[in-house]
C-alpha positions in Angstrom: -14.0 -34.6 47.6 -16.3 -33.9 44.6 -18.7 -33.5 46.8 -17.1 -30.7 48.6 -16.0 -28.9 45.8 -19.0 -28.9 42.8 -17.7 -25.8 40.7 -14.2 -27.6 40.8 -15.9 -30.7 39.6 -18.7 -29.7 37.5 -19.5 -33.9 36.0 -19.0 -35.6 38.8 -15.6 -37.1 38.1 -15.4 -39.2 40.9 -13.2 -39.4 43.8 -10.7 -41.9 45.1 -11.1 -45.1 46.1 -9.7 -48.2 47.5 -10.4 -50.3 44.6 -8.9 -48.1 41.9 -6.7 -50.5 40.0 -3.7 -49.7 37.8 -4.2 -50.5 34.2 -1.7 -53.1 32.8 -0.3 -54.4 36.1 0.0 -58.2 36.9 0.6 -59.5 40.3 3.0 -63.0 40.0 4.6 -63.7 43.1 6.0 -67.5 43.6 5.5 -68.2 46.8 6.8 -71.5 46.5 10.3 -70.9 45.9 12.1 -72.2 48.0 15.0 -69.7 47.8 13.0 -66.8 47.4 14.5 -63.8 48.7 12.3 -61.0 51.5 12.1 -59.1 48.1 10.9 -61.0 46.0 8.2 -61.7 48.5 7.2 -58.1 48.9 3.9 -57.2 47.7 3.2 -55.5 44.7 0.9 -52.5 45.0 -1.5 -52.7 42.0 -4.2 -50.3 43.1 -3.5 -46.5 42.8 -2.5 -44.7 45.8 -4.2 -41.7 47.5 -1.2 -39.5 46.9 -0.7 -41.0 43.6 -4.6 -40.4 42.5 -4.3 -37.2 43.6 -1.0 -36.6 42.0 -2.5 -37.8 38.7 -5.7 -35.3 39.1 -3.4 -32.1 39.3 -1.7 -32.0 36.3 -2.6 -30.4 33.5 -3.7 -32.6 30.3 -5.3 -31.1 27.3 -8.1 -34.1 27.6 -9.4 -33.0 30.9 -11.5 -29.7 32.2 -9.5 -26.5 33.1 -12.1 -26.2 36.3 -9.4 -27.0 38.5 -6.4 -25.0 37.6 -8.5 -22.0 36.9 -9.7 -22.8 40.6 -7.7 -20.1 42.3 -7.9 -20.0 46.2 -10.4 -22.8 45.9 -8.1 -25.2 44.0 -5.5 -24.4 46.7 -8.6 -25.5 49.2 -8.9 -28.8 47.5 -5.1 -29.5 47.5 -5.2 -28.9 51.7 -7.7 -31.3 51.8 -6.6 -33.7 49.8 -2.8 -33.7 52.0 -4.7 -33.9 55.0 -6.8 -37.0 53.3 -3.3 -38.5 52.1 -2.1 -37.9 55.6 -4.8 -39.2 57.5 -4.4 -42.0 55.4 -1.0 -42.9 55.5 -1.1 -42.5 60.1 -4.4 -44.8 59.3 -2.4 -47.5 57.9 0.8 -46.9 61.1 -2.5 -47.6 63.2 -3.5 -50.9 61.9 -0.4 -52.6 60.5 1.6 -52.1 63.8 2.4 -55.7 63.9 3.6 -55.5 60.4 5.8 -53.0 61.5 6.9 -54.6 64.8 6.0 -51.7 66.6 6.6 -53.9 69.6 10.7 -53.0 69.1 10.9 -49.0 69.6 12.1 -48.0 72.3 10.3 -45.1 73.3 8.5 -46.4 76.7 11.6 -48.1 78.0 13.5 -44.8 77.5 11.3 -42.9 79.2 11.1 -45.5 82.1 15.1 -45.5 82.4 15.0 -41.4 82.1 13.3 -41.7 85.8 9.4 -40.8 84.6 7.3 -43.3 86.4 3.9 -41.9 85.4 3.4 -44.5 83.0 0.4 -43.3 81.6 1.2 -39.9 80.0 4.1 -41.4 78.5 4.3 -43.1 75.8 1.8 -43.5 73.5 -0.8 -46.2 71.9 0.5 -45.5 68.3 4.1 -45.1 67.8 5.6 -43.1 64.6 8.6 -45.0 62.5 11.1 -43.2 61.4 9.9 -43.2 57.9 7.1 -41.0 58.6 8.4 -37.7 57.3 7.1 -35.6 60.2 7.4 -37.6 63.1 10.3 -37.0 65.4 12.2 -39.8 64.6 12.7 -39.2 61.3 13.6 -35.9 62.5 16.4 -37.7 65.2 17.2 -39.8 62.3 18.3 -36.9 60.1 20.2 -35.6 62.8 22.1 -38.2 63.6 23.0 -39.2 60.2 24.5 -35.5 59.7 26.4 -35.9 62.6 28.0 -39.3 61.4 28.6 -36.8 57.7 30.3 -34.0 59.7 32.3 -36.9 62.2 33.3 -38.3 58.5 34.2 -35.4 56.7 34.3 -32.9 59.0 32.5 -30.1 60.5 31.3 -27.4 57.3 33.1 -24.6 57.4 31.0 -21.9 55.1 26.8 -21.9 54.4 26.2 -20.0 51.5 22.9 -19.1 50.2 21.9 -17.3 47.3 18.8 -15.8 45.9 18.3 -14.2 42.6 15.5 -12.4 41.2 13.7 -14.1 38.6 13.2 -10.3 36.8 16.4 -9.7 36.0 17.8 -9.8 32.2 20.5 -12.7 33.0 17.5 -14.9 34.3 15.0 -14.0 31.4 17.5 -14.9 28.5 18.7 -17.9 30.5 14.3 -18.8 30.0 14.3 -17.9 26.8 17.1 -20.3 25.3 15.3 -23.1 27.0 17.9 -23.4 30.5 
């Protein structure tokens, strides 16, 4: 990315990678134990993230180079780019940990068999989206159905109320002013 963007990144910063490892973070998980529970077990991340690296590059600090805020429409570039970068990583790692995450146990390809499509091949596909993957439609299904289970427990809603305000008007300017 500083390569892409030299007036954002004027010293050559550096870019993510990889290898990029937290400062003050120590790994000690017993595997030995013999009553160790699945969470103990799990692995603790200590490199930084994509999305936490470039998190940590968009705030302001007084220590670093205005370049990027003062960006404008090119700072709005690099922040495109670097979600589809986190992105592309994140369906990267859903491509090679499907084991991991016993892809083999969805459901998709049998549903479509026992919905009557026989045509095997443009159903169904090689990489299969969990539900935890924000955009995929099974996180969407999921959300749906747990609404459903809300409204079956409490009931359907009766009102939606919305409300806007505009952030001009006196009410909202003092309410700024004393720090709300």
């Amino acid at each position: 990315m500083v390569l892409h963007y030299p007036l954002l990144f004027p010293y050559d910063e550096g870019g993510w990678h990889p290898k990029i490892s937290l400062n003050g973070v120590v790994v000690d998980v017993d595997l030995d134990e013999d009553h160790a529970r699945e969470s103990d077990l799990q692995r603790k991340h200590c490199n930084v993230t994509m999305a936490e690296f470039y998190g940590y590059r968009l705030q302001h600090r007084d220590t670093d180079g205005i370049a990027l805020l003062r960006g404008d429409r090119l700072r709005h570039q690099y922040i495109v780019d670097a979600y589809a970068a986190i992105e592309q990583n994140r369906l990267k790692y859903l491509r090679m940990n499907k084991k991991k995450l016993r892809a083999d146990l969805y459901q998709g390809l049998q549903d479509a068999i026992a919905a009557g499509d026989n045509n095997i091949a443009t159903s169904g596909q090689r990489i299969i989206l969990p539900s935890s993957f924000i955009e995929g439609p099974r996180h969407m299904v999921q959300n749906y159905q747990d609404a459903m289970a809300i409204c079956r427990w409490a009931g359907c809603p009766d009102v939606f109320i919305t409300f806007t305000c505009n952030p001009q008007w006196l009410k909202i300017k003092r309410a700024l002013l004393l720090g709300q």
